[in-house]
N, C-alpha and C positions, 0 to 999 in steps of 0.2 A: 781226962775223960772226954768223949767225943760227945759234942750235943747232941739231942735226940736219937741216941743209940741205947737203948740198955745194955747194962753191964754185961754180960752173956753175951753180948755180938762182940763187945769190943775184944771181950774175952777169949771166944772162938776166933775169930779173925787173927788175933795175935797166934793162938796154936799151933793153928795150920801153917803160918809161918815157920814159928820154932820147928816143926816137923819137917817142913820143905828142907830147910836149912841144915837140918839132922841126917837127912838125903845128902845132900852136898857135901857135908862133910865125911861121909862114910863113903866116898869113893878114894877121898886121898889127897886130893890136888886142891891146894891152897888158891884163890884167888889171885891171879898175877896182877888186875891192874890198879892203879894207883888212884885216879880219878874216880872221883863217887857216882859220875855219870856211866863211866867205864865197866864201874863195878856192877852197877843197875844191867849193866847189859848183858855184862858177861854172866850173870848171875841167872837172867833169864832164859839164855842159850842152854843155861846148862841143866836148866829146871828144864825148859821145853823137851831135851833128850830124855830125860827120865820120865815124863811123861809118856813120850812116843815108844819108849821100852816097858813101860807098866800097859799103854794100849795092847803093846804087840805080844804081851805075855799072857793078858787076860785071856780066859777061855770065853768062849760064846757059847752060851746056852740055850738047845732049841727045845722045845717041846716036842714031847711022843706023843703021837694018840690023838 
């Protein structure tokens, strides 16, 4: 347990992980590298695309009227 966090942050924090992670694995491709620094990185290259593909898919909602 993390200090001065309630249970519910640490809770949610861990989620959106397991979720990010859920992303990553539903494309197919195993993580190639071996070092845990390597992994850190590749992991966030591959998070940052699926981000930049959920921006580019969102619609934008204007207002009428």
């Amino acid at each position: 347990m993390h200090p001065g966090l309630p249970r519910w942050a640490v809770y949610h924090a861990r989620r959106r992980i397991e979720a990010k992670l859920r992303c990553l694995k539903a494309l197919g491709q195993p993580i190639a590298a071996r070092h845990p620094d390597s992994q850190t990185a590749e992991t966030q290259i591959r998070l940052g695309r699926i981000n930049r593909f959920i921006t580019l898919g969102t619609a934008e909602i204007v207002r009428l009227g």
